[in-house]
mmCIF file of the N, C-alpha and C atoms, coordinates in Angstrom:
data_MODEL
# 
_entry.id   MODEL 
# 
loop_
_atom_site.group_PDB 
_atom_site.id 
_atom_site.type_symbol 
_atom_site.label_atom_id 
_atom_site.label_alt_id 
_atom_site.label_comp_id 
_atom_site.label_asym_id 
_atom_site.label_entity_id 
_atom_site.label_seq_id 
_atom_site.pdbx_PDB_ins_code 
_atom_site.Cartn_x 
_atom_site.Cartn_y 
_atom_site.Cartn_z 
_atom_site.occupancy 
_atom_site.B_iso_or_equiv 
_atom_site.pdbx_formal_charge 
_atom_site.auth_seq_id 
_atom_site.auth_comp_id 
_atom_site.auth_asym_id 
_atom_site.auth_atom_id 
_atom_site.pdbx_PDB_model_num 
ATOM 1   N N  . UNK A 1 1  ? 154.635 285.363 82.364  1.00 0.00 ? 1  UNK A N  1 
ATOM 2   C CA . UNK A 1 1  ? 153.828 284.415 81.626  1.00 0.00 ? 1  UNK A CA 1 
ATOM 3   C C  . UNK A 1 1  ? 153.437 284.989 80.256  1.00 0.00 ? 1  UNK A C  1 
ATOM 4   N N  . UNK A 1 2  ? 152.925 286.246 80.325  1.00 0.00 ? 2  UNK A N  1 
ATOM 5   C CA . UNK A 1 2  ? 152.438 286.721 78.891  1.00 0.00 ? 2  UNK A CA 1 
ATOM 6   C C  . UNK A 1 2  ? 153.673 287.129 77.947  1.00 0.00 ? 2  UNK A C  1 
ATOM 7   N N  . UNK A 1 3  ? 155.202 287.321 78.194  1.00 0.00 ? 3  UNK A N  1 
ATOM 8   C CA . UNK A 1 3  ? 155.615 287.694 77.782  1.00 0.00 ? 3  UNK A CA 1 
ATOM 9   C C  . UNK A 1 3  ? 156.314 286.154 77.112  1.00 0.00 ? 3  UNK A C  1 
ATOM 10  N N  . UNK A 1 4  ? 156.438 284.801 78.172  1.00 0.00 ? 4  UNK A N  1 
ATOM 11  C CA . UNK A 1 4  ? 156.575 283.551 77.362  1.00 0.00 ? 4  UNK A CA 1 
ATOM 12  C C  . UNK A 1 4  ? 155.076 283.016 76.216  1.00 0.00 ? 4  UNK A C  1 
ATOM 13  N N  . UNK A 1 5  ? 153.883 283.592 76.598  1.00 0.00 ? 5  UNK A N  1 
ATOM 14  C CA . UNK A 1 5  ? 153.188 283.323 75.194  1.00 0.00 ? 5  UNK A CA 1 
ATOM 15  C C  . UNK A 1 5  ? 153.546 283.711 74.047  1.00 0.00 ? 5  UNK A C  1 
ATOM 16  N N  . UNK A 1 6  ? 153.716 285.525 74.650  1.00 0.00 ? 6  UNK A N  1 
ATOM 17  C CA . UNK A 1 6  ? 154.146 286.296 73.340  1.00 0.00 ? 6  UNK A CA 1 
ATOM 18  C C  . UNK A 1 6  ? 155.100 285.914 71.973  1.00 0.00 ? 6  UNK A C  1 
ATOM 19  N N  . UNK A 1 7  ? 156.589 285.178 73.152  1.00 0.00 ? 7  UNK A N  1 
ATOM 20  C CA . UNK A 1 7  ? 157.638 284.410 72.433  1.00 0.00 ? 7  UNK A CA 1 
ATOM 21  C C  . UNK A 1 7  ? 157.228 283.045 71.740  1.00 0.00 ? 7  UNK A C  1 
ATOM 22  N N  . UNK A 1 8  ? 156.101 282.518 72.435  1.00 0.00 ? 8  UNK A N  1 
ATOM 23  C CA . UNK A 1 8  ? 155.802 281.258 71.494  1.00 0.00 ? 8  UNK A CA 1 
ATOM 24  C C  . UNK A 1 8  ? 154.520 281.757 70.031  1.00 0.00 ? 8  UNK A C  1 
ATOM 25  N N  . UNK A 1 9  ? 153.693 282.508 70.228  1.00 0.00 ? 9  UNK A N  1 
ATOM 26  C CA . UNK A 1 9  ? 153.116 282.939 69.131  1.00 0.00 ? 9  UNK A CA 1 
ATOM 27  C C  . UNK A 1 9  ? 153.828 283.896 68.163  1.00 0.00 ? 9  UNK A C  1 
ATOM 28  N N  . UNK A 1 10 ? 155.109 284.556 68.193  1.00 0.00 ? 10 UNK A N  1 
ATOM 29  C CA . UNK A 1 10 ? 156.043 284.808 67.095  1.00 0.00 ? 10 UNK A CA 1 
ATOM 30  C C  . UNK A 1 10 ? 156.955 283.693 66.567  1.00 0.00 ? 10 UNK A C  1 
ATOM 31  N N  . UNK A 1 11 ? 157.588 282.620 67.686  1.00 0.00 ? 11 UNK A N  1 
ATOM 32  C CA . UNK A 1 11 ? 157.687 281.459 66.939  1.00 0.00 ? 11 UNK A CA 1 
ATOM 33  C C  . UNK A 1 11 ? 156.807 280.830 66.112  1.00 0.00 ? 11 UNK A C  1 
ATOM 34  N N  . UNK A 1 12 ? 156.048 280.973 66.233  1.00 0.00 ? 12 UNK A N  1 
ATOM 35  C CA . UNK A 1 12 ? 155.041 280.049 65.518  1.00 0.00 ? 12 UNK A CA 1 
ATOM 36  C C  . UNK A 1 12 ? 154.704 281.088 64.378  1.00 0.00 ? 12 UNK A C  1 
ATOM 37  N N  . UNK A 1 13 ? 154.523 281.670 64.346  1.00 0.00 ? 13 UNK A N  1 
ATOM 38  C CA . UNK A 1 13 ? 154.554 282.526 63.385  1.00 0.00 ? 13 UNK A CA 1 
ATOM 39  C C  . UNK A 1 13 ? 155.903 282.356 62.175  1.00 0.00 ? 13 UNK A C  1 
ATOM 40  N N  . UNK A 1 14 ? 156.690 282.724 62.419  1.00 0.00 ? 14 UNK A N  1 
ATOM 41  C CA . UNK A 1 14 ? 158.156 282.149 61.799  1.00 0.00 ? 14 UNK A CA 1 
ATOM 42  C C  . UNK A 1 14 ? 157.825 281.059 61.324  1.00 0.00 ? 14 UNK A C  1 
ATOM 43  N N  . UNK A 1 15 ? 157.701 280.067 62.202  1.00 0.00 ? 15 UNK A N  1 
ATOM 44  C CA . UNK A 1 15 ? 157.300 278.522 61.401  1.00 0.00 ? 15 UNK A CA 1 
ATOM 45  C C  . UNK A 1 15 ? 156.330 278.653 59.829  1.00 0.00 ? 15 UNK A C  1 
ATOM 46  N N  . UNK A 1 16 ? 155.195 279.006 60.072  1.00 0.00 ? 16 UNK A N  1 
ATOM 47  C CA . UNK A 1 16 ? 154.114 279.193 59.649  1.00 0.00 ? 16 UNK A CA 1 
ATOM 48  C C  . UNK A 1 16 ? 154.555 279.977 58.158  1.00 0.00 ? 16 UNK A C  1 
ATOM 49  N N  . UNK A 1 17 ? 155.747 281.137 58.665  1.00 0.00 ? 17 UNK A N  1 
ATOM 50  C CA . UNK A 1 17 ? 155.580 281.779 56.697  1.00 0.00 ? 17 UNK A CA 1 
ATOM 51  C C  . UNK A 1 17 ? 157.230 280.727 56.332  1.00 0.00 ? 17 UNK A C  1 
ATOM 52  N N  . UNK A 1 18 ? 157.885 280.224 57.526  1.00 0.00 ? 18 UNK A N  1 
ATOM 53  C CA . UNK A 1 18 ? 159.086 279.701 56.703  1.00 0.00 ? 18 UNK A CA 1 
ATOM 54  C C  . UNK A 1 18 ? 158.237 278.643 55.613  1.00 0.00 ? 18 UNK A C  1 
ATOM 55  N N  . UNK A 1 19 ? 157.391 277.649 56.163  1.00 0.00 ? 19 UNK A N  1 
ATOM 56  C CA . UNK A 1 19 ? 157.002 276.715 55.561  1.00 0.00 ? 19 UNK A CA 1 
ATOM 57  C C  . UNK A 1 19 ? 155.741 275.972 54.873  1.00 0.00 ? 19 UNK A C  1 
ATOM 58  N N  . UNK A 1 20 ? 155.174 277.012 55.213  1.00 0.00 ? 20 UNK A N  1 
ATOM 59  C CA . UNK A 1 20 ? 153.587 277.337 54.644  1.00 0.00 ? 20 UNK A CA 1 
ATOM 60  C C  . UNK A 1 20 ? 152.876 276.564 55.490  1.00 0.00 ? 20 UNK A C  1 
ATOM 61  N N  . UNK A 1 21 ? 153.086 276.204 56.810  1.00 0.00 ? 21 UNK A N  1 
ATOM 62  C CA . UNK A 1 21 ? 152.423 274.899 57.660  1.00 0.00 ? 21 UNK A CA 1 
ATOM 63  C C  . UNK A 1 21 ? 151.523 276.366 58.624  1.00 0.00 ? 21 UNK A C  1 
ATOM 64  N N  . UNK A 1 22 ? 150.164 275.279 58.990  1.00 0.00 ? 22 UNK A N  1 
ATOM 65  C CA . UNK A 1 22 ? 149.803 275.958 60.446  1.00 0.00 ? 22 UNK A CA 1 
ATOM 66  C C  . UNK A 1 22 ? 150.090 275.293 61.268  1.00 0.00 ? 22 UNK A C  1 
ATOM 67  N N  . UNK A 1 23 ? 150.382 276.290 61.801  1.00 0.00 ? 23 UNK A N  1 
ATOM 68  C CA . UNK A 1 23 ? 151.200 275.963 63.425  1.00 0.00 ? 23 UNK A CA 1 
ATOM 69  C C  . UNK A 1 23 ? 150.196 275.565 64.534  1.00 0.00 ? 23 UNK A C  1 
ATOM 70  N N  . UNK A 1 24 ? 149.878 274.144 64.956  1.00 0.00 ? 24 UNK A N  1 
ATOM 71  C CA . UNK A 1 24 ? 149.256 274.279 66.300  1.00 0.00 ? 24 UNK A CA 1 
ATOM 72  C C  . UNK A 1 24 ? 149.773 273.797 67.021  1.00 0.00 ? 24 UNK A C  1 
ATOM 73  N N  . UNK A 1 25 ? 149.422 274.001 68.429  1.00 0.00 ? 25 UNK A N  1 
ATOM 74  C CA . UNK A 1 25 ? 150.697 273.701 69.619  1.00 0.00 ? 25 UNK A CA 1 
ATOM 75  C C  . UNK A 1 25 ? 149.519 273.173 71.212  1.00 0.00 ? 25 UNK A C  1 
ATOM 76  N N  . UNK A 1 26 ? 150.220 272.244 71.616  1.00 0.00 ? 26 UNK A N  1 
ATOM 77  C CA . UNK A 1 26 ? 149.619 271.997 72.743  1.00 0.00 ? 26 UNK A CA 1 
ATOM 78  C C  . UNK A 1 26 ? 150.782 271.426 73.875  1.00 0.00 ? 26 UNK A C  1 
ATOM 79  N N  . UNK A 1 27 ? 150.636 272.055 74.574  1.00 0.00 ? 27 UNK A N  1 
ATOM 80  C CA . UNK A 1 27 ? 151.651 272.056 75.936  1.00 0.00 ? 27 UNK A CA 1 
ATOM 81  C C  . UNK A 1 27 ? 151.183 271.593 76.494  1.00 0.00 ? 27 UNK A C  1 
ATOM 82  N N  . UNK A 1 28 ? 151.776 270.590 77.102  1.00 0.00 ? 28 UNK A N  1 
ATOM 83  C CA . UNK A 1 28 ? 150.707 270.263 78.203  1.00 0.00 ? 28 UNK A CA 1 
ATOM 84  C C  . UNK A 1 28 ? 151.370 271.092 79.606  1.00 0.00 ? 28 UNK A C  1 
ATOM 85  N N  . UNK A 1 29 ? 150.191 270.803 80.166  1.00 0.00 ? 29 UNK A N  1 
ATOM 86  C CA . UNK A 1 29 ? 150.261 271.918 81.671  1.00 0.00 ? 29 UNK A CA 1 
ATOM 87  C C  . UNK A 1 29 ? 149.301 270.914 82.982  1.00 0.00 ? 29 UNK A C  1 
ATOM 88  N N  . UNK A 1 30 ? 150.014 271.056 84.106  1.00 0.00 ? 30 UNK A N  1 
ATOM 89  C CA . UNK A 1 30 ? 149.105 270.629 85.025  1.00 0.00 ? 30 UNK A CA 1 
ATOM 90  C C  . UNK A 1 30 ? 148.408 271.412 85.860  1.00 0.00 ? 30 UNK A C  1 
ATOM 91  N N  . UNK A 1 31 ? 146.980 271.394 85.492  1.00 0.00 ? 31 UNK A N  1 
ATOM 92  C CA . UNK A 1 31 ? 146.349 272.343 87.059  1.00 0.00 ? 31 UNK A CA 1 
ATOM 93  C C  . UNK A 1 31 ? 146.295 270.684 88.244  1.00 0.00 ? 31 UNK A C  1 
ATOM 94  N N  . UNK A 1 32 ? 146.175 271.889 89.405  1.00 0.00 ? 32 UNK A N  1 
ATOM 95  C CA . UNK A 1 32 ? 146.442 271.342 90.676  1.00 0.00 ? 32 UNK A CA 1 
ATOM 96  C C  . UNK A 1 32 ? 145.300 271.845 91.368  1.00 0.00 ? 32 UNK A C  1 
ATOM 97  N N  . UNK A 1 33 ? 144.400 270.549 92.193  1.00 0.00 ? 33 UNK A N  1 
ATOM 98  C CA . UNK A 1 33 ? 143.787 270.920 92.750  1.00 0.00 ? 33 UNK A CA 1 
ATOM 99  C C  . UNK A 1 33 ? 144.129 270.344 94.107  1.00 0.00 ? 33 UNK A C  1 
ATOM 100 N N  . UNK A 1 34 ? 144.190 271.157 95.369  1.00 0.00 ? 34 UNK A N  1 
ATOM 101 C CA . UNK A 1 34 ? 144.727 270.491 96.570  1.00 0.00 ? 34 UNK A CA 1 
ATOM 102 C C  . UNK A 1 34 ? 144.235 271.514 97.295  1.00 0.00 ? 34 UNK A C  1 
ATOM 103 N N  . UNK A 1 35 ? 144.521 270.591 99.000  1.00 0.00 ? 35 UNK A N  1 
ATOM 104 C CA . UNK A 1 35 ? 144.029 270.921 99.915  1.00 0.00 ? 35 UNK A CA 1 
ATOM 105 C C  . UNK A 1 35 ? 144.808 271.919 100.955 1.00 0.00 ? 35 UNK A C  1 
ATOM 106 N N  . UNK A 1 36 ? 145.136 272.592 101.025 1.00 0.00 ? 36 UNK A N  1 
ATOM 107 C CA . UNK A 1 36 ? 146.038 273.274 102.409 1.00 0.00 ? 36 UNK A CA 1 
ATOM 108 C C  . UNK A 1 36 ? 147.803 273.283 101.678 1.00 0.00 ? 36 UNK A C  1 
ATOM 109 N N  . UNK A 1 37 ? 147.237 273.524 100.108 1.00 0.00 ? 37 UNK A N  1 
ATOM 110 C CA . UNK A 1 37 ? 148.587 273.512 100.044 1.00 0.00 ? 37 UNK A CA 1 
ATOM 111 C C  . UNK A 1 37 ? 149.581 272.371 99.622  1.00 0.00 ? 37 UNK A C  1 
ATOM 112 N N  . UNK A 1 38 ? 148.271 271.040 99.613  1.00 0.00 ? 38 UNK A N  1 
ATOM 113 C CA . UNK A 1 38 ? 148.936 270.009 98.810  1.00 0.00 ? 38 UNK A CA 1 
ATOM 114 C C  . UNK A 1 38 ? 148.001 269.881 98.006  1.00 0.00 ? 38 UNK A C  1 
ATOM 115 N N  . UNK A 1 39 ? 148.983 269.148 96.608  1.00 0.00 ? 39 UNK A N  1 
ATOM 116 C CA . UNK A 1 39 ? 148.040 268.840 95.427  1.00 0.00 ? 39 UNK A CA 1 
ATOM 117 C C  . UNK A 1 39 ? 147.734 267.541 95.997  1.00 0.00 ? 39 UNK A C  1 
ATOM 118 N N  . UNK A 1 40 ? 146.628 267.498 95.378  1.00 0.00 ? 40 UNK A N  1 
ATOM 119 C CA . UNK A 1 40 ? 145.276 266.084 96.218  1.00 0.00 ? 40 UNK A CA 1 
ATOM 120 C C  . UNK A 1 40 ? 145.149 265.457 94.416  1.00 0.00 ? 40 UNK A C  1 
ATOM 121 N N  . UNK A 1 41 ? 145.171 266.198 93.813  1.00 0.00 ? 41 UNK A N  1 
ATOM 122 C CA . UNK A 1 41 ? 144.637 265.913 91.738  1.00 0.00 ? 41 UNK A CA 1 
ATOM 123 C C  . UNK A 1 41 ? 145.735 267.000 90.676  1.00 0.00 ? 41 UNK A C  1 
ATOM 124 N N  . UNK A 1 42 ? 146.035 266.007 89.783  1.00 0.00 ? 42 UNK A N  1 
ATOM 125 C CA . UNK A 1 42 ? 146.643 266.691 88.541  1.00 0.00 ? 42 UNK A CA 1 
ATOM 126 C C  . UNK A 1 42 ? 145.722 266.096 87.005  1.00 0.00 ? 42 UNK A C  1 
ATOM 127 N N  . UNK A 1 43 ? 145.378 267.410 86.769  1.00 0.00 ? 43 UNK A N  1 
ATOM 128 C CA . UNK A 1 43 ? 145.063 266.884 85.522  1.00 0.00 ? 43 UNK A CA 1 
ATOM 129 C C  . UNK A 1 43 ? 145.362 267.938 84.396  1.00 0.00 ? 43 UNK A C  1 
ATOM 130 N N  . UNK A 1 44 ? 145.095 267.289 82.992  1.00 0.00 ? 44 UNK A N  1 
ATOM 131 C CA . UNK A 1 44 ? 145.193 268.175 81.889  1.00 0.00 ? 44 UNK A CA 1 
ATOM 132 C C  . UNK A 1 44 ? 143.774 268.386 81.798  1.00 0.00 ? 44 UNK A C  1 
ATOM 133 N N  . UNK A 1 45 ? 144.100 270.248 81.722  1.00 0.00 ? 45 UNK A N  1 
ATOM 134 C CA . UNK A 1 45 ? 142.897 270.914 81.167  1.00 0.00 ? 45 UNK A CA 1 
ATOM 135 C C  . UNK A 1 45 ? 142.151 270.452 79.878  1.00 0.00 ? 45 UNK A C  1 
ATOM 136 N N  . UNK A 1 46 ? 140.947 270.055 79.839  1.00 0.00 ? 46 UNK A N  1 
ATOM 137 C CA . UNK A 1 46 ? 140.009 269.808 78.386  1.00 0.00 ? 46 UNK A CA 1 
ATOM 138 C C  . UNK A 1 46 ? 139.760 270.965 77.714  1.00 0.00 ? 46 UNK A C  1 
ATOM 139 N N  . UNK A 1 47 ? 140.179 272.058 77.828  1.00 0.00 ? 47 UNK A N  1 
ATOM 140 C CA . UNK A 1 47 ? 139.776 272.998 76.877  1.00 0.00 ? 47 UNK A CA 1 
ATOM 141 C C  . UNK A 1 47 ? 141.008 272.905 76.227  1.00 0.00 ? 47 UNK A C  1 
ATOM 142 N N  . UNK A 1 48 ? 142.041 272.643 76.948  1.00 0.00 ? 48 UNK A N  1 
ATOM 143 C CA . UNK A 1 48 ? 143.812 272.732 75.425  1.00 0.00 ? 48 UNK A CA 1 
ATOM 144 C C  . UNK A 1 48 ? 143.100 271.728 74.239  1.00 0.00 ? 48 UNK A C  1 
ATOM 145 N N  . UNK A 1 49 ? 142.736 270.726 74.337  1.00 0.00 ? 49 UNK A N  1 
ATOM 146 C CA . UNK A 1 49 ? 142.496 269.748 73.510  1.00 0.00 ? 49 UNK A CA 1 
ATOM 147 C C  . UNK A 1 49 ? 141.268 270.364 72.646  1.00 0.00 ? 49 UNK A C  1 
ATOM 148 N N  . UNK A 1 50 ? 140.245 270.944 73.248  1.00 0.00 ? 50 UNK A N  1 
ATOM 149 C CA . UNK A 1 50 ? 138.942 271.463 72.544  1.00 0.00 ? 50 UNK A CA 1 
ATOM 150 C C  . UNK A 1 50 ? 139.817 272.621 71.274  1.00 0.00 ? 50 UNK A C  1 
ATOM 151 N N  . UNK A 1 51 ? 140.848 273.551 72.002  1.00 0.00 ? 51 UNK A N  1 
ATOM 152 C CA . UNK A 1 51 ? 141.154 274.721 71.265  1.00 0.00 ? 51 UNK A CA 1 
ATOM 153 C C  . UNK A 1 51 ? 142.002 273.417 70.583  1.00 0.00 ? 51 UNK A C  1 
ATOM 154 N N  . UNK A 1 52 ? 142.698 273.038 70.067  1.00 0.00 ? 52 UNK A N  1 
ATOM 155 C CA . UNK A 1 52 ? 143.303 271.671 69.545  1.00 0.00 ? 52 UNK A CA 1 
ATOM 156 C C  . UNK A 1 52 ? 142.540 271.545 68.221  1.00 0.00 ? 52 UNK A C  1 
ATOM 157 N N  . UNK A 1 53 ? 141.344 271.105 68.459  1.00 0.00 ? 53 UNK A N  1 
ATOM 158 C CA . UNK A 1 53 ? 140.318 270.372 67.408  1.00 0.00 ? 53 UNK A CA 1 
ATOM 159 C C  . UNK A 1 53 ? 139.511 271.987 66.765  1.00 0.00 ? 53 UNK A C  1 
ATOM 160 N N  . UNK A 1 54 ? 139.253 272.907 67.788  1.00 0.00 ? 54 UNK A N  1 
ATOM 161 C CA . UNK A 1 54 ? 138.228 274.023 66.937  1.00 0.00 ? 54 UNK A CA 1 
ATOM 162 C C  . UNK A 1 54 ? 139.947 274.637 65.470  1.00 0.00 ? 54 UNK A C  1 
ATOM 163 N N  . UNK A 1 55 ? 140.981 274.862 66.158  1.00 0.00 ? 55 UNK A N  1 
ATOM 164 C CA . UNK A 1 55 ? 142.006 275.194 65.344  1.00 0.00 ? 55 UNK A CA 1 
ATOM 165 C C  . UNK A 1 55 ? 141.931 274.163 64.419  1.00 0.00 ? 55 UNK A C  1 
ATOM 166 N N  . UNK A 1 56 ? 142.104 273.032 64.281  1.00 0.00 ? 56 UNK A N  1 
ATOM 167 C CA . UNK A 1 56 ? 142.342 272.083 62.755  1.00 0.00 ? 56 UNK A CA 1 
ATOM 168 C C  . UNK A 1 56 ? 140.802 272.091 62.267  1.00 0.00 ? 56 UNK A C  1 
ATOM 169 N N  . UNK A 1 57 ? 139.472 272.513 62.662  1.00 0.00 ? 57 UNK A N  1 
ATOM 170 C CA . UNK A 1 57 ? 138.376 272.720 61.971  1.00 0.00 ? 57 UNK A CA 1 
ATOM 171 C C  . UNK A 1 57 ? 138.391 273.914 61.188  1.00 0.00 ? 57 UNK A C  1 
ATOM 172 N N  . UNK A 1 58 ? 139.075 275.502 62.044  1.00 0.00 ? 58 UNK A N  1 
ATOM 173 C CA . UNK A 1 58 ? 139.157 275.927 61.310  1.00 0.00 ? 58 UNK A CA 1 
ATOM 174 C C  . UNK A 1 58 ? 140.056 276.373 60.218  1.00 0.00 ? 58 UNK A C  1 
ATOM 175 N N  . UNK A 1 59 ? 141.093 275.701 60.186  1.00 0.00 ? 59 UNK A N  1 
ATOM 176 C CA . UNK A 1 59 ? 141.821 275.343 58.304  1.00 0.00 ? 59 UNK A CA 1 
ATOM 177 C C  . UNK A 1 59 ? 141.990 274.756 57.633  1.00 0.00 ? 59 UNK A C  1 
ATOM 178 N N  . UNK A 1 60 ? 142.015 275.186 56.508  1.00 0.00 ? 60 UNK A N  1 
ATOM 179 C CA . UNK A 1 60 ? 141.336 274.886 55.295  1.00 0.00 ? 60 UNK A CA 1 
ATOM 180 C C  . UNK A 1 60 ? 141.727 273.744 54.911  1.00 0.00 ? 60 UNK A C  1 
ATOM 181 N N  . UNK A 1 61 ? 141.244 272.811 54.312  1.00 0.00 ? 61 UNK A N  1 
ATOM 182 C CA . UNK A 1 61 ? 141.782 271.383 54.143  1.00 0.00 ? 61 UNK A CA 1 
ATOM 183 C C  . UNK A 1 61 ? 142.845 271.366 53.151  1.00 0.00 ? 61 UNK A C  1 
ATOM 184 N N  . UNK A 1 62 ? 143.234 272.520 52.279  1.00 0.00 ? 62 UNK A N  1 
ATOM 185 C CA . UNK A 1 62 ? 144.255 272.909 51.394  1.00 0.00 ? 62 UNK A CA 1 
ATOM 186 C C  . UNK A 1 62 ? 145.726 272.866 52.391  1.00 0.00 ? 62 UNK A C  1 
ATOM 187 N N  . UNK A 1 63 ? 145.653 273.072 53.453  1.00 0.00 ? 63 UNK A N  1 
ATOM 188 C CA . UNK A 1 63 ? 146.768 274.009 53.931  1.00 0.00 ? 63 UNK A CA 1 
ATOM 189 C C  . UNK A 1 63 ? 147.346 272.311 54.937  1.00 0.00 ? 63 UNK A C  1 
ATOM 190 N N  . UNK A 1 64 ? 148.643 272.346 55.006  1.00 0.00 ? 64 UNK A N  1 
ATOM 191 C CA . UNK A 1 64 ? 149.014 271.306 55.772  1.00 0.00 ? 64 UNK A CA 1 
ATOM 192 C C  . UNK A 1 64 ? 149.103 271.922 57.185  1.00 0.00 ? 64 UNK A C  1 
ATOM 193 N N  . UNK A 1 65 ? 149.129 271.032 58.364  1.00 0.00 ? 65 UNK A N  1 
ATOM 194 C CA . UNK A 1 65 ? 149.333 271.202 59.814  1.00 0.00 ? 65 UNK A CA 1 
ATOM 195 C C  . UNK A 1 65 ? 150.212 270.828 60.393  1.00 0.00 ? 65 UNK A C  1 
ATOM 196 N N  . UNK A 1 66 ? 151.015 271.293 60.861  1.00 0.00 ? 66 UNK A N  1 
ATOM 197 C CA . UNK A 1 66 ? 152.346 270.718 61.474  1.00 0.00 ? 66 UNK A CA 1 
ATOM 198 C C  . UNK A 1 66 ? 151.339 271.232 63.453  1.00 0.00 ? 66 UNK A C  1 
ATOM 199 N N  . UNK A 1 67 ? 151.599 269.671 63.693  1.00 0.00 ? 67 UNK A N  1 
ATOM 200 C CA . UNK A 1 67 ? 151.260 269.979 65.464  1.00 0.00 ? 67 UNK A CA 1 
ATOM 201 C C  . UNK A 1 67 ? 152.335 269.954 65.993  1.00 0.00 ? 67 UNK A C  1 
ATOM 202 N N  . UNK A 1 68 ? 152.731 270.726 66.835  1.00 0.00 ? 68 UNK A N  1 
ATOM 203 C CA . UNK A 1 68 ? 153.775 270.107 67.995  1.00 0.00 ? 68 UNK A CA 1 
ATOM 204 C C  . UNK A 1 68 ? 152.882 270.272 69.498  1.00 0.00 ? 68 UNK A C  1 
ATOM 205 N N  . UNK A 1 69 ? 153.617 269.250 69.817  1.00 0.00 ? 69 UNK A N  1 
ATOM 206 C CA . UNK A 1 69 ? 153.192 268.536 71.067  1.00 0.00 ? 69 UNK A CA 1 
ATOM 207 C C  . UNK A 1 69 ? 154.580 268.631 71.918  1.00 0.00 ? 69 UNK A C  1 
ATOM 208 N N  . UNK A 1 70 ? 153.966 269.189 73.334  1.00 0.00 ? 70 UNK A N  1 
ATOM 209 C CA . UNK A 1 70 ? 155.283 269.393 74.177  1.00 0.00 ? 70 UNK A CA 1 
ATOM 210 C C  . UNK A 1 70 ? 154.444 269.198 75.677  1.00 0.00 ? 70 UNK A C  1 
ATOM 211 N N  . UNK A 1 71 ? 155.620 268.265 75.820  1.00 0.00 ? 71 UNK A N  1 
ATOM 212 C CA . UNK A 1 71 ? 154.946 266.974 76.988  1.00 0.00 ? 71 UNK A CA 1 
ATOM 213 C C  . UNK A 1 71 ? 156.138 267.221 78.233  1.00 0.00 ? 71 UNK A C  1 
ATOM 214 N N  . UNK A 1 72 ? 155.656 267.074 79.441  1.00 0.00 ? 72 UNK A N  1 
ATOM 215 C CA . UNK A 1 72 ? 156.350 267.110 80.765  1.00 0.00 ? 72 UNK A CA 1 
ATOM 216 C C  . UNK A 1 72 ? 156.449 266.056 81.293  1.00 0.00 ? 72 UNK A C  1 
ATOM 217 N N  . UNK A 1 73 ? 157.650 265.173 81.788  1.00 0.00 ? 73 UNK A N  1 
ATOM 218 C CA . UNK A 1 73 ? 157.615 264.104 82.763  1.00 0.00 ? 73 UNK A CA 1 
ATOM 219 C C  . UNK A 1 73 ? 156.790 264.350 83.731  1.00 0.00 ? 73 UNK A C  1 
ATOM 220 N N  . UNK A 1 74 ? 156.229 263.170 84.235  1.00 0.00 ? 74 UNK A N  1 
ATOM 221 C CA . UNK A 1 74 ? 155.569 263.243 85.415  1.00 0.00 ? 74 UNK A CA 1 
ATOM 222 C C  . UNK A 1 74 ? 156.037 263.486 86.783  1.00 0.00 ? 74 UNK A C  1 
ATOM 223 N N  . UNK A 1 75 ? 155.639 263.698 87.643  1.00 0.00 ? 75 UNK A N  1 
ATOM 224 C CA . UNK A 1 75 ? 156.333 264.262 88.808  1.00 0.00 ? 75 UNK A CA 1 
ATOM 225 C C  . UNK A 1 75 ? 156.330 263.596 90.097  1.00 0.00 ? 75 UNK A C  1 
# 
C-alpha cells in the first residue's frame, strides 16, 4: 500500500512541475462495514472530500488546479 502511495505522490509531482498545475487527487475507496465477514454498508470516507476542499483552500488563487478524480464501478 505505501509503496502504491509513494508511486502516486511522485506522479503527481511530475504533473505538477511538467505543467505548473496542483495536483489534487481523490480516489475513491470503499470502507466496509459488516458483520461476520459480510459487508452489511459501503461508503465513501468524508475525510477524502474534507482533505479535497482544505487542499484547494490552501492554494493560492494564482496557481491553476487540475483535479483528477478516479472512480470504481460499483460492485
Amino acid at each position: 500500500m505505501r509503496l502504491l502511495q509513494n508511486a502516486r505522490l511522485r506522479f503527481m509531482e511530475i504533473i505538477e512541475r511538467k505543467y505548473g498545475y496542483r495536483v489534487i487527487t481523490i480516489i475513491h475507496r470503499q470502507e466496509e462495514i459488516g458483520f461476520l465477514g459480510i459487508p452489511v454498508y459501503r461508503y465513501i470516507c468524508i475525510e477524502d472530500s474534507e482533505a479535497v476542499i482544505r487542499a484547494i483552500m490552501m492554494t493560492l488563487p494564482s496557481m491553476p488546479i487540475m483535479l483528477i478524480l478516479y472512480t470504481l464501478p460499483a460492485a
